[in-house]
Structure formats: structure tokens, C-alpha cells
ZADRENFI-565501 format. One line per field, with one value per residue (C-alpha): x, y, z. Coordinates in nm, 3 decimals, padded with zeros to 5 digits. Layout:
x	(X_...)
y	(Y_...)
z	(Z_...)
***
This chain:
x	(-02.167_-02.116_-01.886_-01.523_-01.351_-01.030_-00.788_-00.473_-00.183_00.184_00.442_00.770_00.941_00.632_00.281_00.034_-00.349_-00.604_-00.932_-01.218_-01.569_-01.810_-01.766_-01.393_-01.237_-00.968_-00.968_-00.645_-00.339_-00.076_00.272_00.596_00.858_00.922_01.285_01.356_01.694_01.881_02.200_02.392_02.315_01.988_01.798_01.499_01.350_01.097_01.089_00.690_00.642_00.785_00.579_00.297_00.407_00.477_00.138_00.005_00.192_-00.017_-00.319_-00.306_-00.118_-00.430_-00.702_-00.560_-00.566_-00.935_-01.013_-01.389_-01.495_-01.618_-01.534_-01.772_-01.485_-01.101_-00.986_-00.622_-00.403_-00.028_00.273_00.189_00.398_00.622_00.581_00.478_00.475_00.277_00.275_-00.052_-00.116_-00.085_00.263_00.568_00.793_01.051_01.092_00.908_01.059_00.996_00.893_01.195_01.408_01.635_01.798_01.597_01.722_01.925_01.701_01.378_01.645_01.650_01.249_01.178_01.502_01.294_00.949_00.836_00.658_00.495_00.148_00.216_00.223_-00.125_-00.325_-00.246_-00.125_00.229_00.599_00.731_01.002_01.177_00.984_00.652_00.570_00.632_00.996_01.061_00.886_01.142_01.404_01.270_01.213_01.583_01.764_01.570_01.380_01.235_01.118_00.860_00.791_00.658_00.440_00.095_-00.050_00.165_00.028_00.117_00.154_-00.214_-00.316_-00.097_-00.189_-00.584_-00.479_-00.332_-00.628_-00.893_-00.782_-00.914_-00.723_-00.826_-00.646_-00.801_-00.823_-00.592_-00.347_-00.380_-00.335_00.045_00.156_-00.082_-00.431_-00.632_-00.778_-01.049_-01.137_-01.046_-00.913_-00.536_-00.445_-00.264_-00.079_00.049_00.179_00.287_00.542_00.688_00.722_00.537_00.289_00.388_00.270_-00.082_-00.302_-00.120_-00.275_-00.541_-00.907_-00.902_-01.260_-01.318_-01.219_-01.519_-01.637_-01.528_-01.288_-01.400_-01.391_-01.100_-01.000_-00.990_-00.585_-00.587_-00.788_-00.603_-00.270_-00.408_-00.709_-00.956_-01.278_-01.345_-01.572_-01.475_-01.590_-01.232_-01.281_-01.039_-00.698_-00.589_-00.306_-00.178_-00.214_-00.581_-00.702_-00.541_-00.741_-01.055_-00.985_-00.985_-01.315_-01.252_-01.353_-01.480_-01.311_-01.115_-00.980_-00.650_-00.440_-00.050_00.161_00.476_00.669_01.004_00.917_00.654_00.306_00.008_-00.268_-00.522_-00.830_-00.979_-01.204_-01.008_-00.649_-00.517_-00.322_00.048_00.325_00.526_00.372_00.486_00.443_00.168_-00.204_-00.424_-00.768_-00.983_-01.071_-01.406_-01.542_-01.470_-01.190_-00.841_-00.593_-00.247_00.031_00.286_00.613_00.839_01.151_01.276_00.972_01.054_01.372_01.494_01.383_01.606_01.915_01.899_01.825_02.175_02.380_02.336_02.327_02.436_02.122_01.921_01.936_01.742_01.595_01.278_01.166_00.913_01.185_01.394_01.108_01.069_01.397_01.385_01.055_01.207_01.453_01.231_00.993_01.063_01.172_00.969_00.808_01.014_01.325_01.476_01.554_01.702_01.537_01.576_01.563_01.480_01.636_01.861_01.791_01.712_01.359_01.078_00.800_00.666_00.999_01.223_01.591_01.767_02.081_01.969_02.110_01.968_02.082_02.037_02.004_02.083_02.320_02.497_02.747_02.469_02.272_02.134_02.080_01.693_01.649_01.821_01.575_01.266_01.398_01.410_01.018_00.941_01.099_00.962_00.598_00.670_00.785_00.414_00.334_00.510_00.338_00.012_00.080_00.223_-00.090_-00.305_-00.348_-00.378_-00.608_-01.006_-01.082_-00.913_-00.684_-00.561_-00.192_-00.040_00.300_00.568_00.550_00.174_00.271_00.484_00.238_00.485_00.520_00.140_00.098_00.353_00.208_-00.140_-00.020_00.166_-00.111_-00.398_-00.603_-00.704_-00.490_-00.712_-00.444_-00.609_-00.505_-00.532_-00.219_-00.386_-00.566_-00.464_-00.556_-00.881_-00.959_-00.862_-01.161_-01.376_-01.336_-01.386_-01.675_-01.839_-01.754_-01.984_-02.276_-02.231_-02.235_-02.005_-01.669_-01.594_-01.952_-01.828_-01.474_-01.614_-01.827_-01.543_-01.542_-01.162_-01.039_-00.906_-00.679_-00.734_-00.489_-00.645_-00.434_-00.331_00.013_-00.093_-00.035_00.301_00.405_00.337_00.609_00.842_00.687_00.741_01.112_01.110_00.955_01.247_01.524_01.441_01.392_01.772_01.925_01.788_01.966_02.289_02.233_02.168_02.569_02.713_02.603_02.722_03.023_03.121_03.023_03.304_03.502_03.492)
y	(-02.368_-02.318_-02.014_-02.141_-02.005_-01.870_-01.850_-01.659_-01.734_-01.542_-01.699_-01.585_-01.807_-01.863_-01.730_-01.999_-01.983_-02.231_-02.211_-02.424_-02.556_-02.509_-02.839_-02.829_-02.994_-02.764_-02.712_-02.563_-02.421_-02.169_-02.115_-01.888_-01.816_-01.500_-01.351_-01.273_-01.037_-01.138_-01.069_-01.182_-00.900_-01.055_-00.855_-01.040_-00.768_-00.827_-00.581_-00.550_-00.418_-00.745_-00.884_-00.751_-00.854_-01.228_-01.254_-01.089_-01.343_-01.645_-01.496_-01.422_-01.791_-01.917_-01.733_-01.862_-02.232_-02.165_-02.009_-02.008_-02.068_-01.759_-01.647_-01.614_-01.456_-01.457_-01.519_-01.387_-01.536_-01.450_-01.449_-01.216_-01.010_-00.823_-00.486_-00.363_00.042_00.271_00.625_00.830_00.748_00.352_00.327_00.122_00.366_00.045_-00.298_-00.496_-00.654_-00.961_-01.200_-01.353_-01.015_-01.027_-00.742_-00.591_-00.881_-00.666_-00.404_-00.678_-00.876_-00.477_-00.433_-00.751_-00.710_-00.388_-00.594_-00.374_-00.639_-00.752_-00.573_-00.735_-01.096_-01.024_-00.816_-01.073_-01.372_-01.383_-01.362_-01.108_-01.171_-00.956_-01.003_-00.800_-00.478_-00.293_-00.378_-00.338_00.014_00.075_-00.032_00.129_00.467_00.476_00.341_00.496_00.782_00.917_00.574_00.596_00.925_00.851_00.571_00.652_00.328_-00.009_-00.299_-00.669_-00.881_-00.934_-00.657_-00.465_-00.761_-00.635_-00.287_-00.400_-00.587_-00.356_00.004_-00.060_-00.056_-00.322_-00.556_-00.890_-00.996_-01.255_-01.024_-00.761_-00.980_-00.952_-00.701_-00.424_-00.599_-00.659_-00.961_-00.909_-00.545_-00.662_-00.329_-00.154_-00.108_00.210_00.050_-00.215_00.098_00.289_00.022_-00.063_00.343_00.340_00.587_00.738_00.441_00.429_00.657_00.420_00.135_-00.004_-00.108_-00.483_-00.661_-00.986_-01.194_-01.324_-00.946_-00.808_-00.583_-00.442_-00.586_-00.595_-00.262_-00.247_-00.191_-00.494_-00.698_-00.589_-00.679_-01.029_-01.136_-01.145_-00.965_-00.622_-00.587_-00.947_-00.951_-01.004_-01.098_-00.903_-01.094_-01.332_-01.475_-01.783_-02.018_-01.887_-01.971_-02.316_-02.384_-02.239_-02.475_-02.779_-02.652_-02.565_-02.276_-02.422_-02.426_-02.762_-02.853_-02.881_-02.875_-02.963_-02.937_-03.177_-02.955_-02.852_-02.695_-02.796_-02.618_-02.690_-02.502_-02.539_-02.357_-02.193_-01.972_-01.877_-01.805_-01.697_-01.358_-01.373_-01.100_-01.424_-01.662_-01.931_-01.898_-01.678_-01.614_-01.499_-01.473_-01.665_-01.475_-01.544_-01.646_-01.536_-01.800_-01.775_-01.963_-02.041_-02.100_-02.298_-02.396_-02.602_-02.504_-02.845_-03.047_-03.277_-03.097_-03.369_-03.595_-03.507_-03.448_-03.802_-03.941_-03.737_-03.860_-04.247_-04.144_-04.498_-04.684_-04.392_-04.246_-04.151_-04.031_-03.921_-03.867_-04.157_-04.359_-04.213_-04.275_-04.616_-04.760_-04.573_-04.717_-05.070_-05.022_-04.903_-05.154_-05.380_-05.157_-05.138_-04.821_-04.582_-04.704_-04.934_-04.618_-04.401_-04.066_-03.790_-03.375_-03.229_-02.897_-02.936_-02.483_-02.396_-02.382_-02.192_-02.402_-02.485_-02.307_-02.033_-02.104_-01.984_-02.174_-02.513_-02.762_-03.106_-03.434_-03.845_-03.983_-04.309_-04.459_-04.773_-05.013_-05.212_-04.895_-04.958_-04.716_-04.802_-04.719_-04.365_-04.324_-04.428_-04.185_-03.911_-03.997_-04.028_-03.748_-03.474_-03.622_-03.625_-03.236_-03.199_-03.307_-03.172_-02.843_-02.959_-03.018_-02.709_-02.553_-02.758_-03.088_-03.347_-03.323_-03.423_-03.466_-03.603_-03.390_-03.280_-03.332_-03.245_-03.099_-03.380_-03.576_-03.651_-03.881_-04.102_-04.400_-04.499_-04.119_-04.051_-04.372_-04.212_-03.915_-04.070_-04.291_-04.037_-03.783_-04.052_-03.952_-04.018_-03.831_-03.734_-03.703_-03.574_-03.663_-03.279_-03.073_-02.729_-02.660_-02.235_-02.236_-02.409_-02.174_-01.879_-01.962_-02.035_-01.656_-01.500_-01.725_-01.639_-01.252_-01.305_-01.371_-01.766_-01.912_-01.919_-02.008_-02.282_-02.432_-02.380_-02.514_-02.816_-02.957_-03.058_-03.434_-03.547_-03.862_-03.909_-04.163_-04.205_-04.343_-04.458_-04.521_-04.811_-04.748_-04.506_-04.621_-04.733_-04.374_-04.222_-04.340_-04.264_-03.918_-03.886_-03.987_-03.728_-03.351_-03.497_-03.502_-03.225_-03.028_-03.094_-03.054_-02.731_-02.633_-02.759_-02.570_-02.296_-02.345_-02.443_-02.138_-01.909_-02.101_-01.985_-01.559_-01.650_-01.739_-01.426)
z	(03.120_03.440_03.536_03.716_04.094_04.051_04.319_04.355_04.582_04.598_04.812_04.933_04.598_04.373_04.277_04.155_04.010_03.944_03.829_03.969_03.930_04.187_04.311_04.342_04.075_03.932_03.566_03.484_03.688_03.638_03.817_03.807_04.061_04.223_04.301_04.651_04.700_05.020_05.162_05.458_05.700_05.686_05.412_05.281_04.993_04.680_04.410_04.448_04.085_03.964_04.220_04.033_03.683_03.808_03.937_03.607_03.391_03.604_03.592_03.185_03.149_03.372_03.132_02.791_02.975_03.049_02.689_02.667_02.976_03.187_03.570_03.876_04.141_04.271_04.567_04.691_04.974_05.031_05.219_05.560_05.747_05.629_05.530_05.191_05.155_04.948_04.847_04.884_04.539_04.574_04.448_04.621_04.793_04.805_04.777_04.975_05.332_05.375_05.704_05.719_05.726_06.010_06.002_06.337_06.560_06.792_06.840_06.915_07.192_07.345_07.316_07.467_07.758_07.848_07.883_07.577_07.382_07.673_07.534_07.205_07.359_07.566_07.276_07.000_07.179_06.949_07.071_06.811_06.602_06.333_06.040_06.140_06.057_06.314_06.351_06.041_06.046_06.325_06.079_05.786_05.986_06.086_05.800_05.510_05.688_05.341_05.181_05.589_05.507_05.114_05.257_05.324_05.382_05.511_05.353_05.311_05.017_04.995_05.025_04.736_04.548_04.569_04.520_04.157_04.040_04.180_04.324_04.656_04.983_05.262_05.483_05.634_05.986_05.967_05.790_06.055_06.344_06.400_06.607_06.652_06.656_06.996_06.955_07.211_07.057_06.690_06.676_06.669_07.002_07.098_07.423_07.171_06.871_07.196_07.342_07.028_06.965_06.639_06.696_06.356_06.161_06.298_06.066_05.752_05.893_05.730_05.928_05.909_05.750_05.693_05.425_05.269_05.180_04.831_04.783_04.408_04.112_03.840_03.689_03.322_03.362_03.551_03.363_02.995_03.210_03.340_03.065_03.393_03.311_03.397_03.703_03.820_04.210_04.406_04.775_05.037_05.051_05.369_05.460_05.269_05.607_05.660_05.324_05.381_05.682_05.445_05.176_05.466_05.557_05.957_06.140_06.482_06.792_06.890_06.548_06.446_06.182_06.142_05.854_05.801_05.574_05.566_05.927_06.098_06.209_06.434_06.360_06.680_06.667_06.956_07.088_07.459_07.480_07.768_07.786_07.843_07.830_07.664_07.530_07.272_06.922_06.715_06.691_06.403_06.357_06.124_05.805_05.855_06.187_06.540_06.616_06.681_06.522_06.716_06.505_06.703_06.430_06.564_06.334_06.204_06.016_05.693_05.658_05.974_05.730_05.421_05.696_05.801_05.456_05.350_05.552_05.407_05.034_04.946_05.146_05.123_04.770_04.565_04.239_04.428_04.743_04.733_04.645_05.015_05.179_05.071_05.184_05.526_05.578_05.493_05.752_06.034_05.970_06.207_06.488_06.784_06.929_07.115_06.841_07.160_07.323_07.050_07.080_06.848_06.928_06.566_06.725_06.397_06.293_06.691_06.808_06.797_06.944_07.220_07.319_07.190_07.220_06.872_06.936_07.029_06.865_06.753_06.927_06.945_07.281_07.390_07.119_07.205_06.948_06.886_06.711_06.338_06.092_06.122_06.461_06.442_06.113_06.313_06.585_06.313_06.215_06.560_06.719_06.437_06.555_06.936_06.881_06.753_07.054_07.297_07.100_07.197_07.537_07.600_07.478_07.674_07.588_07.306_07.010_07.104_06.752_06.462_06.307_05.921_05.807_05.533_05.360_05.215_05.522_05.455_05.185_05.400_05.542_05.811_05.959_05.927_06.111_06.358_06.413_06.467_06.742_06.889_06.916_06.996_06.753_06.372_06.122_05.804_05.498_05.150_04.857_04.737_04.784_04.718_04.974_05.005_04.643_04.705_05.017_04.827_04.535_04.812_04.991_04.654_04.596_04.940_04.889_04.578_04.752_04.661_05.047_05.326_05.237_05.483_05.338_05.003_05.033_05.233_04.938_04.786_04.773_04.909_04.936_05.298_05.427_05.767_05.964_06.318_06.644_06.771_06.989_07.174_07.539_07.472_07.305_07.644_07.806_07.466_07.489_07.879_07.805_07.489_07.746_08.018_07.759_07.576_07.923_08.070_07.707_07.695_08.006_07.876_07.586_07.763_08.022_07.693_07.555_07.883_07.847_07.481_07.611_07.873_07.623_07.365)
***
């Protein structure tokens, strides 16, 4: 019989495993949530023993599900960033902060006032923000001095993750990227540790490898804890996004990826990025070729979606969100392109991508009396997919190839239709939703000796809707109209903004 793939993934809110055979069909999956503590100064914390114990619980639920059937290798992904402590002898010093801690906000707006992430933005090609290690080393050095002095080694969720199941340090490249990594080097940079004045944290960092190469195999505490077998090979651990792009089988320069979830993401892969002391977005590498993949997430994705949707609960409504989707598709159905000249900014959370202005706020442009309901929801679809674009063409032009979508927007026809016309090229949607998953079997496969893991993860056999453009020309002008008012609304934003300072 032949032995299954097992990958491992453990979000911010849930850890999930599924098991695999060789040709991608998953056999049996396991899920439970994971408690995040928060507060409103911004404190995003895991306890990272229950961490642990949650991802125990899915592994042992996923080996009873697979009773009989034996194991060839697991693959881990998770959450990045972050910053995940340990003592010299591999236990937390604290809970876990998290990448969407906010708590260092006012002391990044100083760093970056004194140009002092400059060398971040040109070693690793990502516009810092408050979540990444080494602010929140900053934070953790001055607000709990002795919990930085216990920690030997600064990990992220991945990586303590690998420690658990096999009693091996190592970090991935992906993982490593963000801040301290110079991507031309592929090694920690000392001008980028100097500038953000964490010299102290550099002998706890860990040498990044890649993550097709095995990190041990299960430890017989592991393995009682979890039912894996002892000795089971475990690949290195990579970053939840990077094992996604894995399990779509890309790794060469000039694809692209986007993701219509709650926020949006393109994923553009690349092998030149230009340095900049600013530049928009992030960068990671690939976990297991020499590419770079920028990260640009426009804040507002899907989420626009649900807004809009919300605010017409009577025509709208739902007890699904097929069902949502089905009635706003009726009523945008017969409204042109461009949504007679109703455009949407999906600036509803600030943005992010392919600018950074925090308090932006969303907007409809060019409402009259004679406005329907239909044409502000086709400006919703169509200004979420002309954000995506304006991404793109910030980073240097539209897609040459066709590109991947998925998240919840995937499953809408009309959007993916949208988005294809509005990007000029083909939009691949898979019927698979589990792609990180899939990518994470793949690594663990490939750090088995069983192939490459791109290789591997692309012999799956998906069923792709295509959806092929046909609009195109007449989005340009919609688009056009889209970069000019997004550009002068951002400079209102911006007096509005000075206005309300005068005003405290």
C-alpha cells in the first residue's frame, strides 16, 4: 500500500492536517482552532505550549483517521513573523507575539522618521511594519527585559513547531526573509540589525536553509504525543504563503499569484527587484529556488464584498455566501463595464498596497439619482480587481502569463471574469482549496529524497476553470479613470487628515 504525505499547517486562528497520496488526492483531514489573546493596546499573544498541544490534537485526530495506512514524510507551514522565544534549552520564555501585534507602532513611525529602516527596505525589499521580529525584539527588550534575556534562540511559528516534533532548530528562507535577511547575500545583514539597534538579537538568530531539506525525524515524545512514527523524515518549516505557492506548483520568474480573500494579495514572482530605501509592500524568498516573491496586500479584498452585501440585507441576504453572491451577480448582470461611471476605492481598513496611507478611507465616485444598487455592486467587484491592478502596475506592469486566483472570491464566476478582463490575462481558478496543505506534503516529500517539491506538488491533476479575457480594451480607460481618482483622493485624505491635527 502505498505510504501517504502528510502536511501540517498552523494559522493565526486554526491548525489543520491532511494526509495525501502521492498523486495528490487527500485521504483524510484534521482541524482545531487556536486561541489568540488580544487586547486593545494592540497585543496579539499565543500561549505557544497550547500551540503545541492544538497541533498535537490534529496530528493524533489525523493518524486515527488514517488507521492502517503508513507515512512517507510531513511537511510544516505556518503563520510568519512574529516572534516566538526560546530558552537555551528549547523552552518558551513567553507567549508568543504575533504579526499582527501593534503595540510597536510609535516607535516604527520614529525609526522610519529617522530614515532608519531605510537598509531594511533595500536588503529585503519590505516596508516594515510592527509585527516583525525585530520590532518586537525592541518591544520585548524594553518592556519585559528578562523574558529577551531567557531567550536563546528567536524563532517563528514554524520553526518551534519543528523543534516539538523533532528537537532540531532551523529556520527557512522564506521565514527568515523579514527584516534582517540580505536577499542578494542570503545572509543576516549587520547594517540591517545595526539600524534597527538589535545587535543583541543576532547570535539567537537562526542560519536560514532551504525548505525542501529535512529537519530530523519525529522524536519518540513527539510521536507518543501525536501517533506519527518515530523517525518520520520532517522537512524544515516555511511560511504558510510559500507552501501555497508550492502546492500551485510555481517557482519561475514571471508568474503570479493573487488571492481574493478577506484582503487581498499578489504574489509576483521574480528574479530582479530593484533596491529601494521605501518600497511598497514585502519580499520573501522562495523556499526552494532562487526567486523572490513580492507580497503586495492591498488591505480590503472579499471583505468589500461582505460590506456591500450588508448593507442590503433584504436584496442581499443570505443563508450562504453562494446564495449573496448569486443575487449580486443577478443585479450586475446587465450593467455595462466601467458600472456607467460608478467607481469604487476598496480603501474601506486604509491601505497598504501599492500605497501606504493607514487612514484612508474607502469611497464611491460618481453617484447620480439615477444610481441602482447593481451598479454600486459591480463597482464593489470591479474596484477590488482594479486595486489588483493598480498593484501590478506599480510594480511594473501587467501579468505576461496567466495567473492563479483563489480565496472566497475565486468561487464567484462574475468577479473571476472581472478580474481576468481587468488584468488581460487568463485567470486559472482550481477547484482545490488547500493548496498550503498540499505544498506543505510536497516539501516534506522532496526533503525525503522523493523529487523536487514544485515537481511533486505539480502532478497533482486540478481541475482549472479558466476564465479568458474578453473586455480588456474597454477596462483601460475604467482603470485610467480608477489610478486618477484614487491619486487626488489620496491627497484629500491626506488635507483632511492635516485638517483634523489642527484641530486637536
Amino acid at each position: 500500500m502505498t505510504k501517504l504525505w502528510l502536511g501540517l499547517d498552523v494559522g493565526t486562528t486554526a491548525v489543520k492536517a491532511a494526509a495525501y497520496t502521492k498523486e495528490g488526492e487527500q485521504i483524510a483531514m484534521a482541524e482545531a482552532p487556536s486561541a489568540v489573546q488580544q487586547s486593545a493596546d494592540g497585543r496579539r499573544e499565543q500561549d505557544m505550549a497550547n500551540v503545541w498541544d492544538t497541533v498535537c490534537g490534529v496530528l493524533h485526530d489525523l493518524t486515527v483517521q488514517c488507521d492502517g495506512r503508513s507515512f512517507e514524510a510531513l511537511g510544516v507551514a505556518a503563520q510568519g513573523d512574529g516572534i516566538w522565544c526560546v530558552s537555551k534549552e528549547g523552552t518558551p520564555t513567553g507567549p508568543a507575539i504575533l504579526w499582527n501585534d501593534t503595540r510597536t507602532a510609535d516607535d516604527l513611525a520614529g525609526l522610519i522618521e529617522t530614515g532608519a529602516t531605510a537598509s531594511i527596505g533595500r536588503g529585503c525589499h519590505t516596508s516594515l511594519w510592527t509585527g516583525t521580529s525585530g520590532m518586537l525584539w525592541r518591544w520585548l527588550r524594553s518592556a519585559a527585559y528578562d523574558r529577551a534575556g531567557q531567550a536563546a534562540h528567536v524563532l517563528t511559528c514554524a520553526d518551534w513547531v519543528g523543534l516539538c516534533l523533532t528537537g532540531q532548530l532551523a529556520t527557512d528562507f522564506s521565514d527568515a526573509s523579514i527584516p534582517f535577511l540580505d536577499f542578494e547575500t542570503r545572509a543576516y545583514s549587520d547594517a540591517q540589525i545595526a539600524d534597527l539597534g538589535c545587535q543583541d538579537i543576532a547570535a539567537r538568530l537562526i542560519a536560514p536553509r532551504r525548505a525542501d531539506s529535512v529537519l530530523g525525524g519525529v522524536t519518540a515524545q513527539a510521536a507518543e504525543a501525536t501517533g506519527l512514527p518515530e523517525g518520520l523524515p520532517v522537512s524544515v518549516g516555511t511560511l504558510d504563503l510559500s507552501a501555497m505557492i508550492v502546492g500551485m506548483g510555481m517557482d519561475q520568474p514571471g508568474q503570479t499569484m493573487m488571492i481574493m480573500g478577506t484582503t487581498a494579495v499578489v504574489n509576483i514572482l521574480t528574479d530582479h527587484v530593484a533596491p529601494s530605501d521605501t518600497p511598497v509592500g514585502a519580499s520573501v524568498l522562495h523556499p526552494t529556488s532562487d526567486v523572490t516573491i513580492r507580497v503586495l496586500a492591498p488591505t480590503t479584498g472579499a471583505a468589500a464584498f461582505d460590506w456591500f452585501a450588508a448593507l442590503h440585507p433584504k436584496s442581499l441576504g443570505g443563508t450562504s455566501a453562494g446564495v449573496v453572491a448569486a443575487r449580486l451577480n443577478e443585479l450586475v448582470s446587465d450593467v455595462p463595464v466601467g458600472s456607467n461611471g460608478v467607481t469604487f476605492l476598496p480603501y474601506l481598513n486604509g491601505e497598504r498596497a501599492p500605497f501606504v496611507a493607514p487612514d484612508i478611507r474607502g469611497a464611491f465616485h460618481g453617484l447620480s439619482a439615477t444610481t441602482t444598487t447593481g451598479e454600486m455592486g459591480r463597482a464593489v467587484l470591479e474596484g477590488t480587481a482594479l486595486s489588483l491592478r493598480h498593484c501590478l502596475e506599480e510594480e511594473g506592469g501587467l501579468p505576461t502569463a496567466p495567473v492563479r486566483l483563489t480565496g472566497g472570491g475565486a468561487k464567484n464566476p462574475v468577479w473571476c471574469q472581472i478580474i481576468a478582463d481587468v488584468m488581460g490575462q487568463p485567470v486559472q481558478v482550481s477547484t482545490a482549496s488547500d493548496h498550503g496543505l498540499w505544498g506543505a506534503a510536497a516539501l516534506g516529500a522532496s526533503a525525503a529524497g522523493l523529487g523536487d517539491a514544485v515537481v511533486l506538488a505539480g502532478q497533482r491533476d486540478e481541475a482549472l476553470k479558466t476564465y479568458y479575457p474578453d473586455r480588456t480594451k474597454e477596462y483601460e480607460g475604467v482603470f485610467a479613470r480608477y489610478a486618477a481618482i484614487s491619486r487626488h483622493h489620496r491627497a484629500l485624505q491626506a488635507e483632511l487628515s492635516n485638517m483634523r491635527k489642527d484641530t486637536l
